[in-house]
C-alpha positions as CSV (number, residue, x, y, z in Angstrom):
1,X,0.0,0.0,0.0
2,X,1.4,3.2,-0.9
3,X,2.1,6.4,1.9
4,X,-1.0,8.1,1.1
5,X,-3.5,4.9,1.4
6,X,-4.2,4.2,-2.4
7,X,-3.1,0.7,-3.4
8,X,-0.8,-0.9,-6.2
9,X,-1.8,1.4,-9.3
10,X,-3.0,4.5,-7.4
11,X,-6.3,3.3,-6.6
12,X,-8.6,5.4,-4.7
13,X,-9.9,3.0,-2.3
14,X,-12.6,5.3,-0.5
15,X,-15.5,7.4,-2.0
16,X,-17.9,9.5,0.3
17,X,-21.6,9.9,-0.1
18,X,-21.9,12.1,3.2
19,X,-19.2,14.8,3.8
20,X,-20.5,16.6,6.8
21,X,-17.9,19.9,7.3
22,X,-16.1,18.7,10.5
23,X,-17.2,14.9,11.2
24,X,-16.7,13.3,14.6
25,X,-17.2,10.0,13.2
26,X,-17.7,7.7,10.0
27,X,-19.2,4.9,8.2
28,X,-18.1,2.9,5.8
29,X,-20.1,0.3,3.9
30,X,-18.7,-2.7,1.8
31,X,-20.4,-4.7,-0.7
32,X,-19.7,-8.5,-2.0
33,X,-17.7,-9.6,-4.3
34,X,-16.5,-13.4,-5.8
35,X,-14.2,-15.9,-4.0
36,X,-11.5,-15.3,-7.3
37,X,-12.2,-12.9,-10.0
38,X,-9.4,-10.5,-11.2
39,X,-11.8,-9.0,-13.2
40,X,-12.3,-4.4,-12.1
41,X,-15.7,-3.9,-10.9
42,X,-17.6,-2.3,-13.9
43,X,-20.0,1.2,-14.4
44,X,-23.1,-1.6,-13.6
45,X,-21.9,-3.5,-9.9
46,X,-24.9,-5.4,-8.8
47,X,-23.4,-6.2,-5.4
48,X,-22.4,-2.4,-5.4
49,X,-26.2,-1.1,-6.4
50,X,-27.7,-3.6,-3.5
51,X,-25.5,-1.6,-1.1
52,X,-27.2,1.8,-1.7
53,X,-30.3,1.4,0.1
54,X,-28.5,0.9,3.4
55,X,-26.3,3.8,2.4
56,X,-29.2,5.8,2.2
57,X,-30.7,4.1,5.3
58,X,-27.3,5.2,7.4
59,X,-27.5,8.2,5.8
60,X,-30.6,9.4,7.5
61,X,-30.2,7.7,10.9
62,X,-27.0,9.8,11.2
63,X,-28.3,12.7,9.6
64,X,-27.2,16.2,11.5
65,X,-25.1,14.1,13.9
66,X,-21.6,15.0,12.0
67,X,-21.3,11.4,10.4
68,X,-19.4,11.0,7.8
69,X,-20.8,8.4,5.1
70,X,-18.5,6.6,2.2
71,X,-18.0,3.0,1.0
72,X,-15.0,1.8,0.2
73,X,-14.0,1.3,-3.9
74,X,-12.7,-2.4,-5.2
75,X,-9.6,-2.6,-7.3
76,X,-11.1,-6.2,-8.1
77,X,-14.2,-8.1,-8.0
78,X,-12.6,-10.7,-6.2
79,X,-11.2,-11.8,-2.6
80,X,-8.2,-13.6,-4.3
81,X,-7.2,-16.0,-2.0
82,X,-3.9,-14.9,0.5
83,X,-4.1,-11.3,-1.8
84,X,-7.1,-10.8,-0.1
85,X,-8.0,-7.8,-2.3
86,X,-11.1,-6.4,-0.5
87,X,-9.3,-6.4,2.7
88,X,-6.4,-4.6,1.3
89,X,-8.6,-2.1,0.0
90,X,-10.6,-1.7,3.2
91,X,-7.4,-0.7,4.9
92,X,-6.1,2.0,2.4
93,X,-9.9,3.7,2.5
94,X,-9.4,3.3,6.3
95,X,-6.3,5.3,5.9
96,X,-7.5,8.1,3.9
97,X,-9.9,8.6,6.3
98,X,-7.7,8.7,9.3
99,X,-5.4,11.2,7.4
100,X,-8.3,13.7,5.9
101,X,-10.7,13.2,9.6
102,X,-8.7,12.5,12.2
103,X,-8.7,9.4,14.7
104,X,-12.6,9.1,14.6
105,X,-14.6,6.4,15.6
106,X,-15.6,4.2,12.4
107,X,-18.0,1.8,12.3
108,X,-17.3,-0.6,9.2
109,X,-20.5,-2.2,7.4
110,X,-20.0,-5.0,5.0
111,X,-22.4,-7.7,3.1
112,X,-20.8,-10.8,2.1
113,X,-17.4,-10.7,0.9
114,X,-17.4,-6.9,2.1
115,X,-18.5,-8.1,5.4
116,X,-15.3,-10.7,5.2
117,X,-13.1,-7.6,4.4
118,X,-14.6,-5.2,7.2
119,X,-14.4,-8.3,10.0
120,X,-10.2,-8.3,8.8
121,X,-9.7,-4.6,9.1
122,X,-11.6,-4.2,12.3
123,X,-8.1,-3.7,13.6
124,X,-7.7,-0.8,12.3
125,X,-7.7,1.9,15.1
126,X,-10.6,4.1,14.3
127,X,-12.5,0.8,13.8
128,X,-15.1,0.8,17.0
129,X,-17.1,-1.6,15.3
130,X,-18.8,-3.8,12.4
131,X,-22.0,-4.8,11.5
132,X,-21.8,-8.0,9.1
133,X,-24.6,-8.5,6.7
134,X,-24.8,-12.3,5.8
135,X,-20.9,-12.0,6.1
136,X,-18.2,-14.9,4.3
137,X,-16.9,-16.4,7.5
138,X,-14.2,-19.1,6.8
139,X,-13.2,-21.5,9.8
140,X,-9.2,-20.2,9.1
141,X,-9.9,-16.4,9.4
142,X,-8.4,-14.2,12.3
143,X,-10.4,-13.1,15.0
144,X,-8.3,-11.4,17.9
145,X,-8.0,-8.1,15.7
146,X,-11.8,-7.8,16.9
147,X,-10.5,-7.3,20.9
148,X,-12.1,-4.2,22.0
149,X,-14.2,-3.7,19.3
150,X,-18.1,-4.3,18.8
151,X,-19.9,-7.0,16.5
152,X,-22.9,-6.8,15.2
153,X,-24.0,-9.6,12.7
154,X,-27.1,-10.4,10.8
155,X,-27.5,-13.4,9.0
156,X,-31.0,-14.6,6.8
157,X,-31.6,-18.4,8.0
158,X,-32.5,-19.0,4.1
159,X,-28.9,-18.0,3.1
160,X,-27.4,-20.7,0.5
161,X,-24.1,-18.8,-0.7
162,X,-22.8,-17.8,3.2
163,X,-23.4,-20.2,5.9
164,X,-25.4,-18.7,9.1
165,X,-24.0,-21.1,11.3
166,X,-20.2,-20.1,10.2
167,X,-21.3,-16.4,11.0
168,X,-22.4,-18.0,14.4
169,X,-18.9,-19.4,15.1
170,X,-17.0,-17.0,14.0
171,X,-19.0,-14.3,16.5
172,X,-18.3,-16.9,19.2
173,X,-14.5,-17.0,18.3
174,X,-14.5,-13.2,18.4
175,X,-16.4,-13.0,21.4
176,X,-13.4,-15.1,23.1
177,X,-10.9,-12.8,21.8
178,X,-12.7,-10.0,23.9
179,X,-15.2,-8.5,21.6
180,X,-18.6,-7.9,22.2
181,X,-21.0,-9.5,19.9
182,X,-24.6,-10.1,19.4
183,X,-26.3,-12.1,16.3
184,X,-29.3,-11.6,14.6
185,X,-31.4,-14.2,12.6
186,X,-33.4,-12.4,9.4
187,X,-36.1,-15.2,9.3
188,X,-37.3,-15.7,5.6
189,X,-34.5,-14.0,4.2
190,X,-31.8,-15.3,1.7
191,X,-28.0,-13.8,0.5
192,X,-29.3,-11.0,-1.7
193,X,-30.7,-8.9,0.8
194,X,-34.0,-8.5,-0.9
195,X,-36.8,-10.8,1.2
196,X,-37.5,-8.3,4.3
197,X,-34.9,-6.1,2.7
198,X,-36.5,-2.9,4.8
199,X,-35.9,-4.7,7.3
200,X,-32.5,-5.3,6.9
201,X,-32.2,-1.8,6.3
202,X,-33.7,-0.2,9.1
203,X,-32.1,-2.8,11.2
204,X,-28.6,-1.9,10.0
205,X,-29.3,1.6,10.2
206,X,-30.5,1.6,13.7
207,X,-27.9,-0.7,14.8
208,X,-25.0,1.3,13.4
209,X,-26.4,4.9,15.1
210,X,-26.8,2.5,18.0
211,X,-22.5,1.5,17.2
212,X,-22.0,5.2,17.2
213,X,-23.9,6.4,20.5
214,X,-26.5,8.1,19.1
215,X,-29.0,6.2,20.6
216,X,-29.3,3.3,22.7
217,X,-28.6,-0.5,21.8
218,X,-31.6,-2.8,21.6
219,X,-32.1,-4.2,25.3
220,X,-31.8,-8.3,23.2
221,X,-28.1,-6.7,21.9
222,X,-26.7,-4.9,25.0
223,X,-27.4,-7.8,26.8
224,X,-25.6,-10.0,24.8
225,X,-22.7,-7.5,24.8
226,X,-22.5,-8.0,28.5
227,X,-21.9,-11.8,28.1
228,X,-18.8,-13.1,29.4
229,X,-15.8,-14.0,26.8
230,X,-16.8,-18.2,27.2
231,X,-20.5,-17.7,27.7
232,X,-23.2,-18.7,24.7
233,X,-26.2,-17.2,23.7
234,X,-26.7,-13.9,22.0
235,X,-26.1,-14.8,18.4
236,X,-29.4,-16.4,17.3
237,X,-31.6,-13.6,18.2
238,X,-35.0,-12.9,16.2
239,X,-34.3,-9.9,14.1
240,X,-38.3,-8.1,14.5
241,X,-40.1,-7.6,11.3
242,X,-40.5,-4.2,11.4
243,X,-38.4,-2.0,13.8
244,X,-40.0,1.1,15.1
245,X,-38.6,4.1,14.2
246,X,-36.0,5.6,17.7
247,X,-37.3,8.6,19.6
248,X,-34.6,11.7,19.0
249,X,-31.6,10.9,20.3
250,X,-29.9,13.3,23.2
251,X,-26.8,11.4,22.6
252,X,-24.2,13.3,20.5
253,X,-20.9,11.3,19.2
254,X,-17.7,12.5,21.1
255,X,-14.6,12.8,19.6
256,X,-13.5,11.3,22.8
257,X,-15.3,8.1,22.3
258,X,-13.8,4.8,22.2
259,X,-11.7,5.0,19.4
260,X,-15.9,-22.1,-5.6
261,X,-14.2,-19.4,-7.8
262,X,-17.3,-18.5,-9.5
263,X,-19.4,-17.9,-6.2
264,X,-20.7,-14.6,-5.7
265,X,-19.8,-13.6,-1.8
């Protein structure tokens, strides 16, 4: 990765959609991708488009809070094996951002391969925490760089291209490591996002204002955040069909605040 955060080629890896004029804190969303595919994501990215409605969806829980919205720009469609491309370019947009905002908090949100790539950079150290959408979980992948930080994952029980239960273990193998984790189930929904997909959307939204401090955690999610490293539970919980809209917040962030090759994933 080069000094200034762009990748091999000078590839800008981070885009905003929300530029508030001093930001306190970000979000960055990720979208899927392929297991191996060399292949630059063209002017018409399905996995990108599917993304948009929970930009928008951030977008407006956040609004007037300073939050800083962008997603984070693929040099290839694919995860590429040990290259692990999306990763790579998850941690040169997290750069950028650290150089043009500052140290703020950054919650990292990621569907699929993205949510892969966002789980692997949660290291980072404006990275507060993730929320995985139906994430690609392998057995092998790190965990401990999620000590500290906070994981949120949703999962659709109807999912055939990313396994719910490997989501489930790998939140359990994070947990250990010393994050704090709760699950959600998306009953009736599949990969794509698209059965109950306001649903995923407000959820997300809610969930990542929730990441930020803007408003309280869901009583189901802050209780499973205050399990104990070994303990189960807390990663099978019913996500609600329709979640109310929150009350105004009186919360406001801080700058202070804790800092198969042809398988679409």
């Amino acid at each position: 990765m080069a000094a200034n955060g762009r990748v091999d080629g000078g590839h800008q890896a981070l885009a905003w959609r929300v530029r508030p004029a001093a930001p306190v804190a970000a979000v960055l969303v990720l979208h899927g991708g392929e297991v191996v595919s060399e292949a630059r994501p063209g002017p018409v990215n399905l996995p990108g488009l599917r993304m948009t409605g929970f930009v928008r969806a951030v977008a407006r829980a956040t609004a007037g809070e300073g939050v800083a919205v962008g997603v984070v720009r693929y040099r290839h469609r694919g995860w590429n094996g040990e290259r692990a491309d999306a990763a790579r370019d998850t941690e040169a947009a997290l750069h950028d951002l650290a150089e043009e905002l500052g140290p703020v908090p950054t919650v990292l949100v990621g569907h699929s391969m993205g949510g892969r790539a966002a789980l692997r950079a949660a290291g980072h150290p404006c990275v507060t925490g993730v929320v995985a959408l139906a994430p690609w979980c392998p057995a092998d992948d790190p965990h401990e760089q999620l000590k500290g930080r906070q994981l949120l994952t949703l999962h659709g029980d109807r999912d055939r291209i990313t396994d719910p239960a490997d989501t489930r273990r790998f939140a359990a193998r994070a947990r250990t490591a010393g994050a704090r984790v709760a699950g959600y189930t998306v009953h009736g929904s599949g990969h794509a996002l698209l059965r109950r997909a306001s649903d995923w959307h407000r959820a997300t939204a809610g969930l990542t204002g929730a990441l930020l401090g803007l408003r309280p955690l869901p009583a189901t999610a802050a209780d499973a955040f205050a399990l104990e490293q070994d303990a189960p539970g807390g990663l099978e919980l019913p996500l609600p069909r329709r979640i109310s809209a929150p009350p105004p917040s009186p919360y406001r962030v801080s700058t202070s605040s804790a800092l198969s090759s042809s398988l679409t994933k």
